[in-house]
C-alpha positions as CSV (number, residue, x, y, z in Angstrom):
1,X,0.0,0.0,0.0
2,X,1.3,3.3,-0.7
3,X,0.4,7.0,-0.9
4,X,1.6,9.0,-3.5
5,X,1.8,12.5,-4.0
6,X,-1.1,13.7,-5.9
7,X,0.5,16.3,-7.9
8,X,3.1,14.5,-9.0
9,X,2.8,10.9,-8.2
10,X,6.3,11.0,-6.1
11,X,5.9,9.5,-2.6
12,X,6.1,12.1,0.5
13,X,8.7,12.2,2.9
14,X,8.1,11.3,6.2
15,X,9.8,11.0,9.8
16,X,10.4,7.4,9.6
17,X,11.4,7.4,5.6
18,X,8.2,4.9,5.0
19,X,6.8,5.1,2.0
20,X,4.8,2.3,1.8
21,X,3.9,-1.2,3.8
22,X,4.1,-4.7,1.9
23,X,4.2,-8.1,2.7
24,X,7.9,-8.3,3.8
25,X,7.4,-5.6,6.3
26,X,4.7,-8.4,8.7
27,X,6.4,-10.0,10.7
28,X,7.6,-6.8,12.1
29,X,3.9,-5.4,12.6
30,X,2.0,-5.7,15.5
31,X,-0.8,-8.1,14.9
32,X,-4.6,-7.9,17.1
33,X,-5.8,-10.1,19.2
34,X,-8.3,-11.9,16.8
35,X,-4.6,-12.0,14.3
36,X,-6.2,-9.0,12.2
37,X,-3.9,-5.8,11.6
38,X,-4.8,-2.4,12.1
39,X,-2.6,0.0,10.0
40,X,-2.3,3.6,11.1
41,X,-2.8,6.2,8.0
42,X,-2.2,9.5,9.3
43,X,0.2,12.5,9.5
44,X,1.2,12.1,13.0
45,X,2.5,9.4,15.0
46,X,-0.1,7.3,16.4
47,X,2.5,6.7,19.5
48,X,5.2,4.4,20.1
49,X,3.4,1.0,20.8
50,X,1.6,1.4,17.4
51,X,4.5,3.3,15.1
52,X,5.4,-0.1,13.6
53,X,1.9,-0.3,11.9
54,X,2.1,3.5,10.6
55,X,2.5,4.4,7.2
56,X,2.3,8.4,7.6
57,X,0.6,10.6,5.2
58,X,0.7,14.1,4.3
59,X,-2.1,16.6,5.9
60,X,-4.4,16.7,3.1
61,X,-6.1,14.7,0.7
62,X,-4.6,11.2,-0.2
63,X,-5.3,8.6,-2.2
64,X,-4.1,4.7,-1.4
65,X,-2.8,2.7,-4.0
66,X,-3.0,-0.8,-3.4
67,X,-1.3,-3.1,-5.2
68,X,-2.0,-7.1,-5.9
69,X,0.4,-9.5,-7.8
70,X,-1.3,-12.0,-9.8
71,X,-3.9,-12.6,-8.4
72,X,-5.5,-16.0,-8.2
73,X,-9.2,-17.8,-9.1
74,X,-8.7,-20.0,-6.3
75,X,-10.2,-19.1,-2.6
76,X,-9.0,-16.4,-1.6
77,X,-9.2,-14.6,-3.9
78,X,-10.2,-10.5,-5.5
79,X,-11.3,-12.9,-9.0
80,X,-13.6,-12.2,-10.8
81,X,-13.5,-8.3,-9.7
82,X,-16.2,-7.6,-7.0
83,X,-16.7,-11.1,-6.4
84,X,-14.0,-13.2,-5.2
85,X,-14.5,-14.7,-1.8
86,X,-11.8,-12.3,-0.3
87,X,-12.7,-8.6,-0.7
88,X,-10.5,-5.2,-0.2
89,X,-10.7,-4.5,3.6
90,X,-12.5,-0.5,4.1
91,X,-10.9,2.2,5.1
92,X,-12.5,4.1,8.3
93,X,-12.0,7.3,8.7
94,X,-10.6,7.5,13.1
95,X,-10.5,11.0,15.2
């Protein structure tokens, strides 16, 4: 997942030189209870204990960009589009 800059598609620059969060980065993320993973998509820190799940962003608009790598038809999967039996988690909007 990563958030480019919208003007000119360059990634921003950040305290903690993260620009975005993919599958090698995992092991080092802190997991929930129930094994789920709550990322942190924001400007400022969201603290120490949760820093390794933060992926900061500028203070404005953003856009995520999420990218998948071939993609299966085989459980789970995104195929076919809108349909598959694993589906792009929401985004929800925290104060």
């Amino acid at each position: 997942m990563v958030i480019p800059d919208q003007r000119f598609c360059e990634m921003q620059r950040n305290p903690i030189n993260r620009y975005l969060i993919n599958s090698p980065m995992l092991p080092g993320m802190k997991k929930n209870a129930d094994g789920s993973l709550t990322l942190y998509i924001q400007k400022d820190s969201p603290g120490a204990d949760k820093e390794a799940n933060w992926l900061p962003a500028p203070d404005a608009t953003i856009y995520l960009v999420m990218r998948l790598y071939w993609p299966k038809t085989e459980a789970p999967s995104i195929l076919p589009a809108g349909k598959g039996t694993w589906q792009t988690p929401g985004v929800k909007r925290v104060s």
